[in-house]
N, CA, C and O atoms as a Tinker XYZ file with bonds, in Angstrom:
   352  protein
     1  N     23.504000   51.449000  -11.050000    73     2
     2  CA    24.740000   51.509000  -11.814000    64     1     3
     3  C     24.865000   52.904000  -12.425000    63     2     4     5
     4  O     23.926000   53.682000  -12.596000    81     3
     5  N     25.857000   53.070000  -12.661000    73     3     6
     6  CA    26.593000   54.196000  -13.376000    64     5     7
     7  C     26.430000   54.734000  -14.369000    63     6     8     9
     8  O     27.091000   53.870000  -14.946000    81     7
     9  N     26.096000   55.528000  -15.328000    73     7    10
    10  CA    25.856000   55.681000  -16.929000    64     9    11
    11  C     26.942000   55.286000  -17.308000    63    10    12    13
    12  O     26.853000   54.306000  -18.047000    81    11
    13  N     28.339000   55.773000  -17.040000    73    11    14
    14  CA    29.740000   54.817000  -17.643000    64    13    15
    15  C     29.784000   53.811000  -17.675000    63    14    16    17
    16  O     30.053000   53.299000  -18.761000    81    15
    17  N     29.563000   53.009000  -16.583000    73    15    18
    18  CA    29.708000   51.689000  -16.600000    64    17    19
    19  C     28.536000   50.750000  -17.764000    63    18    20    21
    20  O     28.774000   49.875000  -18.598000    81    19
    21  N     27.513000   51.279000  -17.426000    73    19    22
    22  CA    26.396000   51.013000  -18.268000    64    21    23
    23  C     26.451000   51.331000  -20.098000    63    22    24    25
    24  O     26.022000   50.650000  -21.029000    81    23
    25  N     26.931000   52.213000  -20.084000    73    23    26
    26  CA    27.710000   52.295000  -21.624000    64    25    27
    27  C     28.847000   51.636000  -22.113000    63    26    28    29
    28  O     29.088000   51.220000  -23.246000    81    27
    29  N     29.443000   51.608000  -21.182000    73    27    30
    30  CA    30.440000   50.321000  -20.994000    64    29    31
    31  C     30.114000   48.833000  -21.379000    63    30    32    33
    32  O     30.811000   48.122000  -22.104000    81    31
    33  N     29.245000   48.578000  -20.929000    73    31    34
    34  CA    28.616000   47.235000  -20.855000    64    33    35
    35  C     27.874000   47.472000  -22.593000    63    34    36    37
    36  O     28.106000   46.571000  -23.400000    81    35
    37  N     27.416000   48.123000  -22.842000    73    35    38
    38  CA    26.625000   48.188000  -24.163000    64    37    39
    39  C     27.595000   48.488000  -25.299000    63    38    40    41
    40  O     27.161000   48.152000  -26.401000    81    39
    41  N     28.802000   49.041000  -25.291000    73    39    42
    42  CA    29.577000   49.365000  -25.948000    64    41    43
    43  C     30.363000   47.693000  -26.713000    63    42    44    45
    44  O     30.540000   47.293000  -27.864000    81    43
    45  N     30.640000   47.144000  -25.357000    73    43    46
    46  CA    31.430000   45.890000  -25.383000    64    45    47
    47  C     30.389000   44.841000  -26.025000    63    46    48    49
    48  O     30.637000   43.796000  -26.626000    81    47
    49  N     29.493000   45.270000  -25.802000    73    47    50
    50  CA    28.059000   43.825000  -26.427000    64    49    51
    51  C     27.705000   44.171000  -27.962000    63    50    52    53
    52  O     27.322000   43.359000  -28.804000    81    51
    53  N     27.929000   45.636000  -28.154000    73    51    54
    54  CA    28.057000   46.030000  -29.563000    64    53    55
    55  C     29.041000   45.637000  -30.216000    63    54    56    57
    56  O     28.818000   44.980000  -31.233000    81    55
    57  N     30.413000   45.924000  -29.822000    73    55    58
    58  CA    31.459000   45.786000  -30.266000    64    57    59
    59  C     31.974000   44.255000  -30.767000    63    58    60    61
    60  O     32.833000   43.922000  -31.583000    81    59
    61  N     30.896000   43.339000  -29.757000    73    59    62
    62  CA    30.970000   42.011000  -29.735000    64    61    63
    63  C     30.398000   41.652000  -31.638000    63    62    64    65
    64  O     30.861000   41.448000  -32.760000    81    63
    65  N     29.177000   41.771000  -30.931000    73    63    66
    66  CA    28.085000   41.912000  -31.897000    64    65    67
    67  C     28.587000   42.158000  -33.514000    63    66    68    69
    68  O     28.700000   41.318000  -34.407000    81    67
    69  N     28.759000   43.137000  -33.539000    73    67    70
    70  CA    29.524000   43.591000  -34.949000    64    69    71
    71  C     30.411000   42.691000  -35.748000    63    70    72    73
    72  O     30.351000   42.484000  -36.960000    81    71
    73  N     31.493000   42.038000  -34.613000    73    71    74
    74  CA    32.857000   41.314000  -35.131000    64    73    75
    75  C     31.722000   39.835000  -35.153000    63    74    76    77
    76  O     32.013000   39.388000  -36.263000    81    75
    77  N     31.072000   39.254000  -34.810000    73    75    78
    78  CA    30.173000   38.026000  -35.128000    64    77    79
    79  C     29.904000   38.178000  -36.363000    63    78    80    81
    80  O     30.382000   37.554000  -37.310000    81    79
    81  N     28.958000   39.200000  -36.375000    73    79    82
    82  CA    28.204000   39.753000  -37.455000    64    81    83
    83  C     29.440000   40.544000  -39.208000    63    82    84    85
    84  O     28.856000   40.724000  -40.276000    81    83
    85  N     30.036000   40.666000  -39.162000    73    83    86
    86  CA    31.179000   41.222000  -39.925000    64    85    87
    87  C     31.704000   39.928000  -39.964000    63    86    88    89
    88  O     32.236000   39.850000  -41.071000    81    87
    89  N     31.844000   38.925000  -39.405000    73    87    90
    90  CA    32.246000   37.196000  -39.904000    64    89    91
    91  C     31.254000   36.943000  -40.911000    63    90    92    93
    92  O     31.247000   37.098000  -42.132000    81    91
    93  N     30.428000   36.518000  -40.089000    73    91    94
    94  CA    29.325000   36.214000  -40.974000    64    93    95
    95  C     28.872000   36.617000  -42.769000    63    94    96    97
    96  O     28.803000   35.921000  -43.782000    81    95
    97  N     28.642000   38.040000  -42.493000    73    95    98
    98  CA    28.771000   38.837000  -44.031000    64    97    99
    99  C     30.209000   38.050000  -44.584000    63    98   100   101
   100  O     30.093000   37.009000  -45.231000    81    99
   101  N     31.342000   38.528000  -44.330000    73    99   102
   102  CA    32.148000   37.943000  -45.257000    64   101   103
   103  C     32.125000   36.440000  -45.527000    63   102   104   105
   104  O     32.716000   35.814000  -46.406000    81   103
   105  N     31.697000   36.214000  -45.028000    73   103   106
   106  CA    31.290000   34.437000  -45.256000    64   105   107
   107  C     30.239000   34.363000  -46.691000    63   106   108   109
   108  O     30.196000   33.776000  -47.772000    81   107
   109  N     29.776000   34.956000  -46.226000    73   107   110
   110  CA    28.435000   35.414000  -47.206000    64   109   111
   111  C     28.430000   35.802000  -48.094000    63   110   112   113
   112  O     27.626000   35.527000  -48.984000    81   111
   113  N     29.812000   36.988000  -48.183000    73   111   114
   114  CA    30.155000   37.340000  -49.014000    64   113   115
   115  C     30.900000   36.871000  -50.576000    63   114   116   117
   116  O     30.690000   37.092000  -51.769000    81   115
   117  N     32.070000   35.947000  -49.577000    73   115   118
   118  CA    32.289000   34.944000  -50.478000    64   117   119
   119  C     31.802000   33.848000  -50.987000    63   118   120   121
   120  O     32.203000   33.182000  -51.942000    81   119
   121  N     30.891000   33.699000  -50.273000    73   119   122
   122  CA    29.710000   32.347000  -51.127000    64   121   123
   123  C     29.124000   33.047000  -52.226000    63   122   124   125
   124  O     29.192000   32.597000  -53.370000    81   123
   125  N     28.543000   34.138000  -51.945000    73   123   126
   126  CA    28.338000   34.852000  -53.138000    64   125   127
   127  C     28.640000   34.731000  -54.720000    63   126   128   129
   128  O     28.074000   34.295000  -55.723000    81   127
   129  N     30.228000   35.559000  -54.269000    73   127   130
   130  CA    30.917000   35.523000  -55.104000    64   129   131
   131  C     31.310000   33.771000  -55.907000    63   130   132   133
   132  O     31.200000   33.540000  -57.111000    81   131
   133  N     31.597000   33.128000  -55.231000    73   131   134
   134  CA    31.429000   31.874000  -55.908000    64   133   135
   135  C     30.444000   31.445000  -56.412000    63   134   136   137
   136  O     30.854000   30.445000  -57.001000    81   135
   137  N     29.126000   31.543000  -56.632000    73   135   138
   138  CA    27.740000   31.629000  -56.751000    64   137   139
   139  C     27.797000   31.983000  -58.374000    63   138   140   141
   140  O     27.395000   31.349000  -59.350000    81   139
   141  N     28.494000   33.322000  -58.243000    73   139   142
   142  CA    28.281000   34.361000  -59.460000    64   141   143
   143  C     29.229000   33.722000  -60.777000    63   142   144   145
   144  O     29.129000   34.030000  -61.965000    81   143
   145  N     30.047000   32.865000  -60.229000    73   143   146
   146  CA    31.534000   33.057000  -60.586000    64   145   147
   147  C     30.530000   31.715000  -61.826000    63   146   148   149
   148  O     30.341000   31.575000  -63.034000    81   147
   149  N     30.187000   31.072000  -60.637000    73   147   150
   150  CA    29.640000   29.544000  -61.012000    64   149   151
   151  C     28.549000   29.664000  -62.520000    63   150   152   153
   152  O     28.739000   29.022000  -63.553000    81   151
   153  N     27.570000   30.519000  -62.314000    73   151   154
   154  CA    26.779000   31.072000  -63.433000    64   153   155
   155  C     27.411000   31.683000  -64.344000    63   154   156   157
   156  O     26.638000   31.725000  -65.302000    81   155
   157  N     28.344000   32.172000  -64.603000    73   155   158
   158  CA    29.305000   32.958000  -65.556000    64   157   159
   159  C     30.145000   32.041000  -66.219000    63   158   160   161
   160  O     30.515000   32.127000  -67.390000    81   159
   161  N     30.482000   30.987000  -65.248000    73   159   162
   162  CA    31.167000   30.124000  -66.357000    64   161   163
   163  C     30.093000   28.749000  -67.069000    63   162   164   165
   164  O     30.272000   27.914000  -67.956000    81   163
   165  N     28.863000   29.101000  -66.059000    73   163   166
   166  CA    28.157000   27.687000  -67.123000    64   165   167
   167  C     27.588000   28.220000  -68.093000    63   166   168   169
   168  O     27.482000   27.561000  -69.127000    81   167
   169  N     26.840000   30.136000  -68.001000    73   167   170
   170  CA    26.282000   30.605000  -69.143000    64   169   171
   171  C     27.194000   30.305000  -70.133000    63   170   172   173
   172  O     26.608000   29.964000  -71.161000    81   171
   173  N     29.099000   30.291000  -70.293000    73   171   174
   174  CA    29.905000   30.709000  -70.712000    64   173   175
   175  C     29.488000   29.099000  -71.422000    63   174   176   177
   176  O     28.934000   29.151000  -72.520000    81   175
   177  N     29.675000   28.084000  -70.983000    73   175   178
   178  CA    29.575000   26.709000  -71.890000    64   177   179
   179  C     28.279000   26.409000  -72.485000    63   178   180   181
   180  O     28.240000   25.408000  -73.200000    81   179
   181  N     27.194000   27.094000  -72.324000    73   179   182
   182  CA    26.205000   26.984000  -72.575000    64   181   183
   183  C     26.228000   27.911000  -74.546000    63   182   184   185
   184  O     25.854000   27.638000  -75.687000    81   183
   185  N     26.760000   28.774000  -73.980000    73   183   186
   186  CA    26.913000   29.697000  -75.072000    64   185   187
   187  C     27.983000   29.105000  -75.717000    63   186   188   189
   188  O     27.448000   29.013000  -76.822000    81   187
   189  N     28.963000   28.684000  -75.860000    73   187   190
   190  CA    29.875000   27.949000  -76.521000    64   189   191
   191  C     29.461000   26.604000  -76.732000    63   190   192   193
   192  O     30.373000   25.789000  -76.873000    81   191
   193  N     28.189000   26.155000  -76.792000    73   191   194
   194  CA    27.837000   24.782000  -77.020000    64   193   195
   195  C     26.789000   25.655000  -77.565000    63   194   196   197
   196  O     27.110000   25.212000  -78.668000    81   195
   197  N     25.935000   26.393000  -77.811000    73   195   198
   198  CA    24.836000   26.898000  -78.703000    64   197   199
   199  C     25.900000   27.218000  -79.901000    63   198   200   201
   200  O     25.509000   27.052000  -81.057000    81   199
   201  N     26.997000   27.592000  -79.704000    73   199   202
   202  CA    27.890000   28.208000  -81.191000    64   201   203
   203  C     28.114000   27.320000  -81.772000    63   202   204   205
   204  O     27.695000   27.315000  -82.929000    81   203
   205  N     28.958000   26.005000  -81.227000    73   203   206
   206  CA    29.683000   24.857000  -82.008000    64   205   207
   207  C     28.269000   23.989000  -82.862000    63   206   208   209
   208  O     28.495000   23.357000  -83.894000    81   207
   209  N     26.769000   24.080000  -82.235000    73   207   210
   210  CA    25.742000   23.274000  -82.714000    64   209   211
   211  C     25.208000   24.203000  -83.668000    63   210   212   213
   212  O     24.629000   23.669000  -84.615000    81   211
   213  N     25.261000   25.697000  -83.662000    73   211   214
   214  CA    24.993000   26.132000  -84.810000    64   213   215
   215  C     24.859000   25.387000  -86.251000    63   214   216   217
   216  O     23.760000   25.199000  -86.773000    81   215
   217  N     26.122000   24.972000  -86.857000    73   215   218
   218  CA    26.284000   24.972000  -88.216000    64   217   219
   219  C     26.344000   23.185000  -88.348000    63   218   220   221
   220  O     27.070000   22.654000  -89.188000    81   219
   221  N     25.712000   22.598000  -87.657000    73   219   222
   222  CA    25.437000   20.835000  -87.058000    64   221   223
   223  C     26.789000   20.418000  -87.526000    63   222   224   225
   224  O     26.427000   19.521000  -88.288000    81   223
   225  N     27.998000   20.426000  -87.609000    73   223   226
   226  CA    29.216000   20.124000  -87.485000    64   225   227
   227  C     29.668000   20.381000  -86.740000    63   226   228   229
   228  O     29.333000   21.399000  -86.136000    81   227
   229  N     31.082000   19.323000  -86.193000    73   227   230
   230  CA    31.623000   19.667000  -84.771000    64   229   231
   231  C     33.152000   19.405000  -85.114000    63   230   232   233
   232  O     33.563000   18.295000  -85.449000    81   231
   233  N     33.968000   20.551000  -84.998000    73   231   234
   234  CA    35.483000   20.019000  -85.318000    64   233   235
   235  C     36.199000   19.271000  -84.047000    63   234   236   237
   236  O     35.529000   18.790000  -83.133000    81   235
   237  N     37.497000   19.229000  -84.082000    73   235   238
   238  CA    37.947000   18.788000  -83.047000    64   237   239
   239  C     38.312000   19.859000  -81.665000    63   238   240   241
   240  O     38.378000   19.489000  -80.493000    81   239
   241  N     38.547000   21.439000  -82.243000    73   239   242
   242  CA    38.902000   22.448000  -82.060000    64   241   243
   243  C     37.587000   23.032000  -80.857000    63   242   244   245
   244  O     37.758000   23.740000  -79.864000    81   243
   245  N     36.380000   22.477000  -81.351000    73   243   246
   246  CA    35.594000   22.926000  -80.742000    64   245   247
   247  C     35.046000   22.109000  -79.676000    63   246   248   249
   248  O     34.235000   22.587000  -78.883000    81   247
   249  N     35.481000   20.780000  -79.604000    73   247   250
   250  CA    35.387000   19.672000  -78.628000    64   249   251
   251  C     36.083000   20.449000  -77.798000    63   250   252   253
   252  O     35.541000   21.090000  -76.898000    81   251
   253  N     37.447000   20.458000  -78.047000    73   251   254
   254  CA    38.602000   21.215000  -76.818000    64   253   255
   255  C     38.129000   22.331000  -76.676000    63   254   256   257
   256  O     38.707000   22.730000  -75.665000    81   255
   257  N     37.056000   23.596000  -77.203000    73   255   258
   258  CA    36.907000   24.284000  -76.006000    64   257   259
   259  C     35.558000   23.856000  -75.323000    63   258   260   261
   260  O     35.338000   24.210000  -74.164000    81   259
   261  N     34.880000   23.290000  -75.848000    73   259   262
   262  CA    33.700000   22.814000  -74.744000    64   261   263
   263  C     34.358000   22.008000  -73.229000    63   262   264   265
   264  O     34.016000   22.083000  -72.048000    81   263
   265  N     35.323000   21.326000  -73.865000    73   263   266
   266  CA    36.157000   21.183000  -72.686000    64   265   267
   267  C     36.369000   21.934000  -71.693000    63   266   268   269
   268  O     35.760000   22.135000  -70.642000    81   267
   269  N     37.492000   22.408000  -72.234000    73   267   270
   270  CA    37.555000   23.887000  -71.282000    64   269   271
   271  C     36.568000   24.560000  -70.810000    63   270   272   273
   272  O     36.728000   25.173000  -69.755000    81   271
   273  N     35.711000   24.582000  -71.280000    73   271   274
   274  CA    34.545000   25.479000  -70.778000    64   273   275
   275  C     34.185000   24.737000  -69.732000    63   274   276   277
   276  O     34.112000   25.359000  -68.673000    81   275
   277  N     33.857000   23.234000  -69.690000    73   275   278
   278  CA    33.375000   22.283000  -69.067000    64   277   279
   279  C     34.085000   22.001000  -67.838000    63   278   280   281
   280  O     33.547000   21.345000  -66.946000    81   279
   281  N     35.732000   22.638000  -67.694000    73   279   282
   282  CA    36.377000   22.268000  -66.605000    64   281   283
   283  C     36.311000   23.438000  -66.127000    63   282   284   285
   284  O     36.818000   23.306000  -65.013000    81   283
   285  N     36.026000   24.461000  -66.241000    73   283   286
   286  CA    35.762000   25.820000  -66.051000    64   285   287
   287  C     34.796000   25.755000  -64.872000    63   286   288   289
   288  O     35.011000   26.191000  -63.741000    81   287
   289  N     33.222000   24.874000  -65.506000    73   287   290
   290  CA    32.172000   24.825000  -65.090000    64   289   291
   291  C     32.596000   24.043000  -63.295000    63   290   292   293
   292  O     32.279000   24.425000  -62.168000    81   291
   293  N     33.426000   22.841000  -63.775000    73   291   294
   294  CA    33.505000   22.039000  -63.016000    64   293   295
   295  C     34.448000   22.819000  -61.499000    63   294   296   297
   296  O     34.181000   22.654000  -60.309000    81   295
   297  N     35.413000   23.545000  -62.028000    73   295   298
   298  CA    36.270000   23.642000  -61.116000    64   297   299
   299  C     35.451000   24.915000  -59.947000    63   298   300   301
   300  O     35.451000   25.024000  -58.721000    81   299
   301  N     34.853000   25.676000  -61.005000    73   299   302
   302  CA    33.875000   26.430000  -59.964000    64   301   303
   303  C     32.631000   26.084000  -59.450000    63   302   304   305
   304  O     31.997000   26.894000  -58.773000    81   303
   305  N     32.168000   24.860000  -59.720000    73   303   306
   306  CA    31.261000   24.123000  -58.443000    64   305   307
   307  C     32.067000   23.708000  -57.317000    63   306   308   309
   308  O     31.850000   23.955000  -56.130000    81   307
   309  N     33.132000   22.974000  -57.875000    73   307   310
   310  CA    34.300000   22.556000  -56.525000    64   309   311
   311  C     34.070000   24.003000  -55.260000    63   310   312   313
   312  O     33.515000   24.169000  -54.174000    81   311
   313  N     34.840000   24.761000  -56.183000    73   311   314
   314  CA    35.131000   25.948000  -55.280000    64   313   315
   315  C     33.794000   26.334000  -54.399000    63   314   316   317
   316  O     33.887000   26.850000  -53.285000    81   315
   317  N     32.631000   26.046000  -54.983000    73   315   318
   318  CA    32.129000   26.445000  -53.875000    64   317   319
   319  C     31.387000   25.547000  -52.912000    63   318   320   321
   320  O     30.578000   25.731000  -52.002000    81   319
   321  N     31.920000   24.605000  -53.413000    73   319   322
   322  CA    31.280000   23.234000  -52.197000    64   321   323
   323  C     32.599000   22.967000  -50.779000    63   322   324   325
   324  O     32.431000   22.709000  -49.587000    81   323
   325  N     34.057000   23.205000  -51.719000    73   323   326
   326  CA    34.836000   22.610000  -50.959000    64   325   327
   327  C     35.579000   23.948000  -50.304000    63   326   328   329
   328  O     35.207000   25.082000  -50.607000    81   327
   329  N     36.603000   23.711000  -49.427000    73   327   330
   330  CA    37.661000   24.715000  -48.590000    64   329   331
   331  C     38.444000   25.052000  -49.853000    63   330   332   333
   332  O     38.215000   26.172000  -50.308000    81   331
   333  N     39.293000   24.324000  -50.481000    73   331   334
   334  CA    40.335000   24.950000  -50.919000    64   333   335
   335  C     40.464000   24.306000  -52.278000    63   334   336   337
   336  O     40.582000   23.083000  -52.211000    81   335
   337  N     40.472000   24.833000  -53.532000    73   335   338
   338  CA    40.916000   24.358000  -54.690000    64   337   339
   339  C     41.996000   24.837000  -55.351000    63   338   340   341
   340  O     42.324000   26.023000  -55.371000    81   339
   341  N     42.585000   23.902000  -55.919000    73   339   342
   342  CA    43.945000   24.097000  -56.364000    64   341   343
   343  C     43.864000   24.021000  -57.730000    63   342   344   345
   344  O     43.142000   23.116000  -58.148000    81   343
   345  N     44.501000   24.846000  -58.693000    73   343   346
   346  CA    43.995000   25.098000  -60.242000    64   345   347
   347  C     45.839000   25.087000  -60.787000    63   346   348   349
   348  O     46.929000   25.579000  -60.496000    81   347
   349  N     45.031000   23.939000  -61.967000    73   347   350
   350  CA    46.266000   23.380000  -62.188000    64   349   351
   351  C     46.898000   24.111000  -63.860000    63   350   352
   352  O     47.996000   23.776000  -64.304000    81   351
């Protein structure tokens, strides 16, 4: 065979290669990122439940944001178990 043709052939198996591989990473990528997202919002309730137990009283004010924090937590496990979440 040819050196053209033969570079040819290696060019196209690279070229292959790459676009597999460049799926993959971004796949990866975004699991990642959901990963990160996921720890940021449970440190986030964790730390807002060390504040409200501080002073051993609990208003109502601070129920509703443990809440929030808590759907926070929740909606970014979704996200990274499921395809598509919808935030309401």
């Amino acid at each position: 065979m040819e050196l053209d043709v033969i570079l040819g052939i290696v060019s196209a198996v690279l070229f292959v290669l790459s676009t597999v591989l460049g799926a993959f990473w971004k796949k990866g990528k975004d699991k990642l990122a959901k990963i990160a997202n996921l720890v940021k919002q449970t440190s986030e309730l964790i730390d807002k439940a060390n504040e409200v137990l501080e002073d051993n009283t609990v208003t109502t004010e601070e129920v509703q944001a443990l809440q929030k924090e808590l759907n926070d937590v929740k909606l970014a496990w979704k996200a990274l178990f499921e395809k598509e979440v919808v935030v309401a």
